[in-house]
C-alpha positions, 0 to 999 in steps of 0.5 A: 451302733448294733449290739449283738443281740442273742436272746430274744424273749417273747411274752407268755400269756397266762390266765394268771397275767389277766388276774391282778395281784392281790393288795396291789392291783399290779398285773404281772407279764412273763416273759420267756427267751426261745435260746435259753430256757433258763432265762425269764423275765416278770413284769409288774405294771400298774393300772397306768401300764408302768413298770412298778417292778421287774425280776430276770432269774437266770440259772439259778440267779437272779436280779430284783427291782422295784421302784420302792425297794430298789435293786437286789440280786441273788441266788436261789435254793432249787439246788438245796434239798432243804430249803433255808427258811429265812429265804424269801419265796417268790414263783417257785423258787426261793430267793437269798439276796446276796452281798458283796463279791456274790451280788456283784457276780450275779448284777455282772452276769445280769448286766451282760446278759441284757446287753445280749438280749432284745426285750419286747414292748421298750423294756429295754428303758425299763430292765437295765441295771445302773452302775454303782456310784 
């Protein structure tokens, strides 16, 4: 069965992909999709290559995972021109995970997005999002 795949995304090397990060040794990847601008993707690998974590920030959204703090989904500040400082800062953006009907709204989008999207380097095992139990 062929899925309709409408956004690829591509790897975007950086000086700061080779650095690793502090107190983790991690190194992250970026990705970047050539359709749509606002759609990135990280990836923290280990020193064994395996995924230790992932964020995809669409829009002003965005869905977290890790393999020690699981899943998490929210919305940004960016639009905010004072910045709720009991939100948690990651790259430029900073993030509020949300509950409830906003978090289901975002994994929603989240989920279909990735159904649409080609990954590079099999991540598409890796960057999914499992359905509730």
């Amino acid at each position: 069965m062929s899925r309709d795949v409408r956004y690829l995304f591509h790897a975007i090397r950086s000086a700061r992909d080779e650095m690793p990060e502090p107190g983790t040794g991690w190194r992250r990847r970026s990705y970047a999709c050539a359709e749509r601008a606002d759609l990135t993707l990280f990836v923290w690998r280990d020193g064994n290559d395996g995924v230790t974590a992932w964020q995809l920030l669409f829009g002003e959204c965005f869905v977290d995972w890790s393999g020690t703090e699981g899943l998490s989904a929210g919305t940004t500040d960016r639009a905010s021109e004072v910045p709720d400082p009991g939100r948690r800062r990651r790259g430029v953006r900073t993030l509020g995970t949300a509950a409830g009907a906003e978090r289901a709204r975002v994994l929603t989008a989240a989920t279909e997005l990735l159904a649409r999207s080609g990954l590079p380097d099999g991540l598409d095992a890796v960057v999914r999002i499992e359905p509730p139990q």
